[in-house]
N, C-alpha and C positions, 0 to 999 in steps of 0.2 A: 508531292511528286515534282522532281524537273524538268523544265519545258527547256530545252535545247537552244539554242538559233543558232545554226551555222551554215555560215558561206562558203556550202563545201563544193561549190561550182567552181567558185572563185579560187580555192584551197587559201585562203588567206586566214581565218582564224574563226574559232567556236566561243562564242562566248554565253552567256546564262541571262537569264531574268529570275533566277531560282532564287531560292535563299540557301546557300548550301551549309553555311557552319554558323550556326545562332552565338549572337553578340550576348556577350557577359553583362551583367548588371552590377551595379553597385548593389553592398546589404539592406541599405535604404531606401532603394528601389531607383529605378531610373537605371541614367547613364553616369548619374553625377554633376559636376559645373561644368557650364555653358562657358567655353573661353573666347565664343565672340564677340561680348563686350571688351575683352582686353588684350583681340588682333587690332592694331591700328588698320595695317591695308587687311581688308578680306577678300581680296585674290591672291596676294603673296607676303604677308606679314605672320609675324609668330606671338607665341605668349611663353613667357619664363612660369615654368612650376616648381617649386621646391617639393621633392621626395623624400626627402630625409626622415619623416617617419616610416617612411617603411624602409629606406637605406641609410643609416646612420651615418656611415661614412663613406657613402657616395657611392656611385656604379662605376667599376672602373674598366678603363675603356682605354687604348693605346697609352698607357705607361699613366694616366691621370681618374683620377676619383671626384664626381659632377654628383653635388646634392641637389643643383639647378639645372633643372634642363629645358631645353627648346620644344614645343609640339609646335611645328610648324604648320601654316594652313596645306603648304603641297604635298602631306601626306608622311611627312620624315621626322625623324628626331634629329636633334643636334644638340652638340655639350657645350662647346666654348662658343658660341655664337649663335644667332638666329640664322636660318640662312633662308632669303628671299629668292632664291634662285627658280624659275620656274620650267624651263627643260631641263628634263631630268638627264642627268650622268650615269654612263657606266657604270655598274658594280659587278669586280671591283674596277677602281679607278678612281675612287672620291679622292679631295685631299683634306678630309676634313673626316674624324669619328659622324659617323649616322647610321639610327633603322628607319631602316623607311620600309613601309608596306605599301604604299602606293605614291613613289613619287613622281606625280606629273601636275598639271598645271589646274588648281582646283580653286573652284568661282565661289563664296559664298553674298558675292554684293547685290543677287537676288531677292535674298531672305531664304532661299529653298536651303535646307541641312544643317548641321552643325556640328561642330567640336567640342568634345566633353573630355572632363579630365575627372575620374577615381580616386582619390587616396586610400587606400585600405588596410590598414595597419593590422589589421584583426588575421588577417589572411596574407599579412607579408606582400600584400601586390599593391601595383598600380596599374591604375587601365585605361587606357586613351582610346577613344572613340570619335570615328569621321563617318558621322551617320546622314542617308543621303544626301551626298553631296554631288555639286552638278560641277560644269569645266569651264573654264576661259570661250570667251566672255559671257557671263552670265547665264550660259547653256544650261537648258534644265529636263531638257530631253532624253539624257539617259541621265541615271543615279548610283553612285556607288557606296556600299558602306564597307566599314573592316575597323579592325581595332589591331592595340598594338598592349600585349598584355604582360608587365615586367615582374619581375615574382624574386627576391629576396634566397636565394639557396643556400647562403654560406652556411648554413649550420650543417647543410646534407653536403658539404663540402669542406668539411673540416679547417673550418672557420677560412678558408680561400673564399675574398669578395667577387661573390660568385651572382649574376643575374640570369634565369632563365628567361628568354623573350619568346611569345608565341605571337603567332601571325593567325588572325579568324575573319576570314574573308568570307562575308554574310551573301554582298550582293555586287555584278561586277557587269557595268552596262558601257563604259567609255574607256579609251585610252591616253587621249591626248587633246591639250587644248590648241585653241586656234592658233595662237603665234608658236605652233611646236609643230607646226605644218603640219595641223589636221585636219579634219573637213569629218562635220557633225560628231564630232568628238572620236574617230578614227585615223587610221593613219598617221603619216608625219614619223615623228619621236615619240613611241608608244613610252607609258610609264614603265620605271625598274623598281624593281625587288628587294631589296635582301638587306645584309649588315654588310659596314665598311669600317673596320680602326681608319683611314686613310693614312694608311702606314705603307700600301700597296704588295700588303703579304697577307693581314689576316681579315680576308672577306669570304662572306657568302652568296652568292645571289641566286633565287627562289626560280624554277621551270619559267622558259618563256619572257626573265627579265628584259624588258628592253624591247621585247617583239611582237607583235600582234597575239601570239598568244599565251599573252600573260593575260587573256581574259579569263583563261582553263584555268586560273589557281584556285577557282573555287569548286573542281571538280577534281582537285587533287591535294596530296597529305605526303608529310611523314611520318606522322602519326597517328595511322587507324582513324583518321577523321577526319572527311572530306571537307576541303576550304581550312584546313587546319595545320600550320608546322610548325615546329621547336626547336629552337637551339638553345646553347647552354654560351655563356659568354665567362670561361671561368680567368679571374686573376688577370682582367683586361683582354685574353686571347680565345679563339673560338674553337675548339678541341674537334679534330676533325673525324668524326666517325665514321668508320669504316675503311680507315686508311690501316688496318694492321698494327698497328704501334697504339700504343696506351700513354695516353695524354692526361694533361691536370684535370681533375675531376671526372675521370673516366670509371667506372667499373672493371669492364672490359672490351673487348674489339676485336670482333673477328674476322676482320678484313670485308672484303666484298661481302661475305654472309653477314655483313651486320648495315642495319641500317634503325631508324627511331622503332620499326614496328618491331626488331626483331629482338632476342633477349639477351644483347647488352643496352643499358641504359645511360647517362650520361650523369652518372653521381661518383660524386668528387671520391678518387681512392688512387694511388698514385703504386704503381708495381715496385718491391722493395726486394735487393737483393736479399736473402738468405729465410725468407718469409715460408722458405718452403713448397713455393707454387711456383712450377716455372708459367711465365705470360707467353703467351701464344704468340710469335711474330716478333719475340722479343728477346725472351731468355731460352733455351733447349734444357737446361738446368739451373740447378740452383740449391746454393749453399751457401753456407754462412762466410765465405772467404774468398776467395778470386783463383786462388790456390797456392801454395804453401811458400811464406816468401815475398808473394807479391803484394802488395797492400796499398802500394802508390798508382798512378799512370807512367807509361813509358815516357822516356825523355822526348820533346817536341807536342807532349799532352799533358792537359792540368784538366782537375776536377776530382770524382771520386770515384771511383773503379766501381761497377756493379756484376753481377755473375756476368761473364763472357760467353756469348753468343757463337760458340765455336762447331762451325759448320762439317767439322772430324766426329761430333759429339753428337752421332741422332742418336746412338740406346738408350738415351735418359735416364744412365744409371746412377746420376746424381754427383758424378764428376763434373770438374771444368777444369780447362786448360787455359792458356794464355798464346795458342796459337795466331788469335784475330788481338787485335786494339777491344781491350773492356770496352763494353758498355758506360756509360757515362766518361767516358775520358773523351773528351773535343780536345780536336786540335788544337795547338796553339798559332797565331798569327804573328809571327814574329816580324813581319813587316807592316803590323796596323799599329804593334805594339812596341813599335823600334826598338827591339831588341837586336836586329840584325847588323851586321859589318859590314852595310853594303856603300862604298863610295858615295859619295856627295851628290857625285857626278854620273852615280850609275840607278838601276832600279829594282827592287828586290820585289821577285815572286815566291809568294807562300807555298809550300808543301806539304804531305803528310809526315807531320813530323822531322821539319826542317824548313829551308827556304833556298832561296837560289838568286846571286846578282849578278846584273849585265850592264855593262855601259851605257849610259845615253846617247842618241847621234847625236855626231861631232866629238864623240871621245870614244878611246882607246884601251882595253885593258884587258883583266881577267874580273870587272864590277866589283872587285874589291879595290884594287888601284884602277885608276882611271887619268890620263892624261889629254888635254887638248890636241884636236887632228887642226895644221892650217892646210884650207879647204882651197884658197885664191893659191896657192903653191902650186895647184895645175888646175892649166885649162881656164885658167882667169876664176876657179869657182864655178863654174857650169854661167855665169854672167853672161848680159847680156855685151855684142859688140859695142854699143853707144853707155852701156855700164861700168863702172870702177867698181872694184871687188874689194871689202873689205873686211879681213878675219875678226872675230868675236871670241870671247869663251866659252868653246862648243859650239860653234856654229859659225857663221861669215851673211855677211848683208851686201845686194846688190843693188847699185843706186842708179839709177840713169841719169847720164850726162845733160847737162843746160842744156833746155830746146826738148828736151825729149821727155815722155813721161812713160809708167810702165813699174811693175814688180821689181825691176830690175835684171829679169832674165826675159821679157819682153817688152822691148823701149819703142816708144812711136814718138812721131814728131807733138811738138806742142800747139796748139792752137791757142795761141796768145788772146787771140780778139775774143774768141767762145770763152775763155776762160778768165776774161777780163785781168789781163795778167799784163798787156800793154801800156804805155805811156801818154793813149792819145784824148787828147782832148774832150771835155766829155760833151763836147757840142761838134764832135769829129767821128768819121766813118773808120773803124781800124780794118784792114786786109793782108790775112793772115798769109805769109810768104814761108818758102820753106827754111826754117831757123832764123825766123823774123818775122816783120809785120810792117805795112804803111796806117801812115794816119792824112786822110780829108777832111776839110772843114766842110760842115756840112751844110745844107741851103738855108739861106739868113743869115749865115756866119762868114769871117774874110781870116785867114790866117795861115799857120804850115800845119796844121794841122795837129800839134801837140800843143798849139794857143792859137783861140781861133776866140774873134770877138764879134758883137751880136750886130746887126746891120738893122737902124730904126727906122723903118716905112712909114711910118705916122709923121715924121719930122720930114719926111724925103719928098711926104707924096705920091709916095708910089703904091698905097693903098688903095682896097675899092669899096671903104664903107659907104653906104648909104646917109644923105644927108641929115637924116634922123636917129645917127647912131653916132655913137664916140671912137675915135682910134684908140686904142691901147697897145703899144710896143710890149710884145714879149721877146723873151732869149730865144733865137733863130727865126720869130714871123711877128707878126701883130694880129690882136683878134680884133671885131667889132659887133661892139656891144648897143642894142636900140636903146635908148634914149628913154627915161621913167614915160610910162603912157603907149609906150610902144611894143613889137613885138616883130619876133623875125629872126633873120640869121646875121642880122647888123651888116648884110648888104642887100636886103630888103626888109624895111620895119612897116610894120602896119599897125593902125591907132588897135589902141586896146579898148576895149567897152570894159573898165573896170565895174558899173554897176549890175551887169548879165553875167558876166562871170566870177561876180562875190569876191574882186580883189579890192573891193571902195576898203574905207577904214569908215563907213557912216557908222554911227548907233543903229542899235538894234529897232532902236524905237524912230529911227530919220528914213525919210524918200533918199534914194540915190539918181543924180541925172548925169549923164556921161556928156564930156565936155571933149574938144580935140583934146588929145595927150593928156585927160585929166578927167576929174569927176566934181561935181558940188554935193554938198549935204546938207538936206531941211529936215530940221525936228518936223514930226509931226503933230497933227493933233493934240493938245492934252500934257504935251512935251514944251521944254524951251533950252533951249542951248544953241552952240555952233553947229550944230550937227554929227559933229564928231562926238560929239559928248550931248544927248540931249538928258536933262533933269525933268522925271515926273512934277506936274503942276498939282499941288494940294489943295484941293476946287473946296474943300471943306473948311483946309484952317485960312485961304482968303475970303471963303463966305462969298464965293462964286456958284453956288449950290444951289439948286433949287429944292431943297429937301422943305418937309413941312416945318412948323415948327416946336409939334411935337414928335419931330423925327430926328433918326440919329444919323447924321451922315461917315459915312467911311470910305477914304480914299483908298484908291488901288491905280497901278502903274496907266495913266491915259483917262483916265477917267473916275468915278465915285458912283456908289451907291446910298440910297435912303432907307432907311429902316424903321417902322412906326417904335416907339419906345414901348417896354411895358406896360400896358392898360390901355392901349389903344391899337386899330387895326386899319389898316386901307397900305396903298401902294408905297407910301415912303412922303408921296408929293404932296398927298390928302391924307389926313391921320383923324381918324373919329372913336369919342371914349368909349371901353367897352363896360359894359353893366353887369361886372362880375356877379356881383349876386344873385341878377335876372336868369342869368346863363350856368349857375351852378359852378363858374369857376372858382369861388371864393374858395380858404381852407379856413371858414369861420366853424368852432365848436357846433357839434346838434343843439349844446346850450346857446348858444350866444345868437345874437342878432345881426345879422351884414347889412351896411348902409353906404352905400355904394356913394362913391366920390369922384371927381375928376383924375382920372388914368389911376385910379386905383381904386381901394374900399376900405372900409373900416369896419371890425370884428367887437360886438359887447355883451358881455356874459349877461344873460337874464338876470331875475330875481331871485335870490336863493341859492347863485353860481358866483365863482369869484374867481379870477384868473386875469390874461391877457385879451382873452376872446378866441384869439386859436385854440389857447386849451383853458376849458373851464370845470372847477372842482365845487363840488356840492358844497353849501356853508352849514355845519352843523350848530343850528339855530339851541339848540339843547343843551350843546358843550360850552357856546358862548355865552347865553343868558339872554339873545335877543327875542327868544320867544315869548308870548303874555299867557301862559298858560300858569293856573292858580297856583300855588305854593305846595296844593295839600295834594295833588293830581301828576300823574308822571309824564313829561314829557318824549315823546317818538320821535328820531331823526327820521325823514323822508327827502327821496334825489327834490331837491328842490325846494322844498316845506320842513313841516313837522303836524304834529296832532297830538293832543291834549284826551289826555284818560279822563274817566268818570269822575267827578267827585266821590269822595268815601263815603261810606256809612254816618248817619248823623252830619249831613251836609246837606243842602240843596241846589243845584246848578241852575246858577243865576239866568245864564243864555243858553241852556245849556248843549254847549262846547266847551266845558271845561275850563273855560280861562277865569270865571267867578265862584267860585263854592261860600254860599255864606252857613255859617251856623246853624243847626236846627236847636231850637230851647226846648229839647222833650218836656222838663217842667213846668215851664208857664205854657205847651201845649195837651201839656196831661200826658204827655208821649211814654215818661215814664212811668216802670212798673215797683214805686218805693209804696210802703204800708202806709195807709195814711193816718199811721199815728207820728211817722218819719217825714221829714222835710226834706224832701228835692232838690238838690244843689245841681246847676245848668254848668258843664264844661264843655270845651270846644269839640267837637264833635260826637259827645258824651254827657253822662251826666251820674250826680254819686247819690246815696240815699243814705246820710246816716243816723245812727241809732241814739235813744233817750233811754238810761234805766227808771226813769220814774215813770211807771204806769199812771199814777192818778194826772200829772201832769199830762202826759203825752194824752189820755182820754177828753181831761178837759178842750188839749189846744185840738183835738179830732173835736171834739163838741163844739168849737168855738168856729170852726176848719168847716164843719159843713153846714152850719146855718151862717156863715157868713163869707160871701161871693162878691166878684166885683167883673160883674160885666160875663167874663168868660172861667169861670172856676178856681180862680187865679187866688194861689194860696195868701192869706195877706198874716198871719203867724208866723212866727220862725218855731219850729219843734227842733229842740236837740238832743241828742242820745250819749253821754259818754258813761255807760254801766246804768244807767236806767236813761229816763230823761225828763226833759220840761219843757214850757213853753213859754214863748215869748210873750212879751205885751202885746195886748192890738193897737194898731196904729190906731194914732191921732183921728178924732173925729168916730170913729167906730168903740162901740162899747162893749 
């Protein structure tokens, strides 16, 4: 629903907060790009857009075809230029092609609103969008939107580059900005409307353009929809509908009964003699011929004869006469086209169908011949009395005599002195007499006054400077000047306090003490120079410092600072070491050890870590070989260590931790399980039992094997097996 506001107290204008004709979208949703990154100013700057996809060969617009165009921030289009202009002009009256749907004076250096730009190829358009936007300066109080939507026709226009522009005024709260003399965005120089070739013939401009209420365009249409109008821009010109006559890209025109809502529409079709149809407002018939004979334009018209409009002809019985000038025959302009005979000297006006010459004044004739009039042959020339008259070709000129000035037919005296046109002195009084002038020399000067020379008071004495100022003779007087230290009109000088009033030349860094007529300058403190110039003193690199001496001293302009050095803390004067490692400050490794030293500390990788001590890496005791873990046993990398496996099978762990496995002798422990017809062979963690094929043998050495022991079972035979077996001797001493 629309909510109204208007000031109809006032009767000044109705404007909306509605939204009365909704904003087009791009297919991809939105409005499209944002061309505020590429307004320089965003109060009155623009952005160049190339259309040429969707107008190949440009929109053409007063006799020129723009594939570039301007979306200006104030609401307008432009083709050959940006235009920055922010009160808005007359339409029509541009002198430049532009549409503008709302041009007046538009803010975006807020942030509030913005300008978007559509390409839309798919749909033959392009759509520019000024969505809410606020007014000079920076006003954000009321909001306007609208768009400006250009649509590709030529093909519904046989092939005439043809653009339709509509105008969709969504939302419409302001008219005018502040420097367009308005007050809260009304008043002043309301915004204009419409289209301009700036040709000053083919424009349109929109209800209310230019006047308070042009705020109503979003309650009004040309076409059936409010806040909505169209026009047609065909072949550069804007075909005016409803004017009766059938224009380029027209259907048809039925004069005042036709306007966008009603049923002619504005697609390109041009009325053609002999077509058969006679056009309403145009032709009363219509045939294939003009009529029998005639086939050209009458003499004083060119072009091409179309059915004749002959106003003898209402029956529409499909005759034509040649009673009236055809249809399409124009005039000819035989005086744009110098075709005409008319004197040199004379001027030729165009006709239907002919032309006409006349003399220029100051000559004489029938404008075919022409002769000079002399004008000073009477009456002096209409001159004035103090003028001399003298004849010209076609004309006469009147001059005023010496002393006088004037057009020549009104002479007044001359005022030499006013007009510096005198001979006098330039140190001389001129007074202007009638048809003349005097010259006086003027005070300071002696002479007649066309030379007059300067009179020096300083030399003479006859000055009144003050004893504390100098004489200086100038051309006509002398000044005087106070004396450096002084001050006055140099006929009274008074001492100057140069240090109160900051005229010393001390250093920044020097006391100033004001002297008569003069000032001295003391460095200060910390400082040493003449005072004009004092040099900071380096209390550090003379070792004039009381810093500690593990401090670091730093000069600065008058003075120095102390600074304890890294690893120690106190004021600069006193510096004591700090105990990084007591305090956590160290970045020694979790591995390493910190051992804190004077003004600093020292970082050492544990045992089992290897590094710098800031960063320390595990040693893999296993990869290297520093481990003492047995041979026969596997050793385990650990952060820090290692550990030693079990001995194997047939071992026994010496300590056991693995780092000893000595041998188990299953056979001289009886541990093995061999026959004891077989002999027991002890290998390293094992042991073998092999066979004897000789029975009688292997029985006796078993005979011999267990009636003879030594201490603990301890086989003292050798039995061997290869496909039976035998046995050994007994040792020595055993029988």
């Amino acid at each position: 629903m629309k909510k109204l506001i208007c000031l109809v107290a006032l009767g000044v204008f109705c404007s909306s907060n509605a939204w009365a004709a909704s904003l087009e979208t791009c297919p991809s949703g939105g409005f499209g790009t944002s061309l505020r990154p590429f307004i320089a100013a965003l109060d009155d700057g623009g952005a160049q857009v190339d259309v040429s996809a969707v107008f190949p060969t440009g929109i053409r617009i007063d006799g020129a075809d723009y594939t570039n165009i301007w979306i200006n921030n104030n609401g307008n289009i432009t083709f050959a230029a940006q235009n920055s202009i922010y009160t808005p002009d007359a339409i029509p009256g541009l002198t430049f092609p532009a549409i503008a749907v709302w041009y007046g004076d538009t803010d975006l250096r807020s942030g509030q609103g913005d300008i978007y730009s559509c390409i839309d190829p798919a749909n033959n358009r392009a759509i520019f969008t000024w969505h809410e936007v606020g007014y000079y300066s920076m006003k954000t109080d009321k909001l306007n939107s609208y768009q400006i939507i250009l649509t590709n026709a030529a093909s519904e226009c046989a092939g005439i580059p043809t653009a339709d522009i509509q105008f969709r005024y969504n939302r419409l709260e302001w008219t005018t900005g502040d420097l367009s003399g308005g007050t809260g965005g009304l008043g002043g120089t309301p915004a204009t409307a419409g289209i301009d070739a700036g040709d000053t013939i083919n424009a349109v401009a929109l209800p209310g353009s230019g006047g308070a209420t042009v705020l109503d365009l979003v309650n009004q249409t040309n076409a059936n929809d409010l806040g909505v109008f169209k026009y047609r821009l065909a072949n550069g010109t804007l075909p005016s509908c409803g004017n009766g006559t059938l224009e380029v890209c027209e259907d048809c025109d039925l004069g005042a009964n036709n306007d966008n809502n009603g049923a002619c529409t504005e697609i390109c079709q041009n009325n053609v003699c002999g077509d058969g149809y006679a056009y309403f407002g145009v032709e009363t018939c219509d045939t294939g011929e003009v009529s029998p004979g005639f086939d050209q334009c009458p003499p004083g018209y060119d072009g091409f004869p179309v059915c004749n409009n002959d106003p003898a002809n209402t029956s529409g019985n499909g005759t034509c006469t040649l009673a009236a000038i055809p249809a399409g025959c124009s005039d000819i302009d035989e005086c744009f086209e110098n075709t005409d005979n008319c004197s040199a000297n004379g001027s030729c006006s165009n006709t239907a169908g002919g032309f006409t010459c006349a003399c220029n004044p100051g000559f004489s004739g029938d404008g075919v011949t022409c002769t000079d009039i002399n004008e000073c042959a009477v009456n002096n020339g209409g001159c004035d009395a103090n003028a001399a008259c003298a004849n010209t070709f076609g004309g006469f000129t009147c001059t005023c005599d010496s002393g006088y000035t004037g057009n020549g037919f009104n002479c007044t005296d001359v005022d030499e002195c006013l007009l510096n046109t005198d001979n006098c002195d330039v140190n001389a009084v001129c007074a202007n007499t009638d048809g003349g002038f005097t010259c006086t020399c003027a005070n300071g000067y002696a002479g007649d006054g066309v030379t007059c020379a300067d009179i020096d008071e300083c030399a003479l004495n006859t000055d009144n400077c003050s004893t504390d100022a100098m004489c200086a003779n100038v051309t006509g007087g002398f000044t005087c000047i106070c004396n450096a230290g002084f001050s006055g009109d140099g006929v009274t000088c008074a001492d100057i306090d140069e240090c109160a009033t900051n005229a010393d030349n001390c250093d920044a860094n020097a006391t100033c003490a004001n002297t008569t007529g003069a000032f001295t300058c003391t460095c200060d403190a910390g400082f040493s120079g003449d005072g004009v110039t004092c040099a900071d003193i380096d209390e550090c690199a003379t070792n004039t410092d009381n810093c500690d001496a593990n401090a670091t001293c730093t000069n600065s302009p008058g003075t120095f600072a102390c600074a304890c050095n890294t690893g120690y803390a106190g004021d600069g004067l006193n510096c004591a070491d700090i105990n990084e490692c007591a305090l956590g400050m160290d970045n020694c490794d979790v591995n390493a050890l910190c051992a804190n030293t004077v003004g600093g500390f020292d970082c050492t990788c544990v045992l089992g870590y290897n590094g710098d001590g800031v960063t320390c890496l595990d040693d893999d005791e296993c990869a290297l070989g520093t481990d003492n873990c047995d041979d026969v046993v596997v050793c385990t990398n650990e952060p820090g260590s290692f550990s030693c496996g079990a001995c194997p099978t047939g071992y026994v762990d010496t300590f056991g931790n693995g780092t000893s496995c000595a041998d188990i002798d299953e056979c001289a422990l009886g541990l093995d399980n061999c026959s004891a017809l077989v002999l027991c062979t002890n290998t390293l963690g094992s042991f073998t039992c092999p066979r004897d094929t000789s029975t009688l043998q292997a029985i006796l050495c078993r005979h011999r094997r267990m009636r003879t022991r030594l201490g603990q079972l301890q086989r003292v035979v050798l039995c061997t097996h290869v496909g039976h077996f035998t046995c050994g001797a007994c040792p020595v001493g055993l029988p």
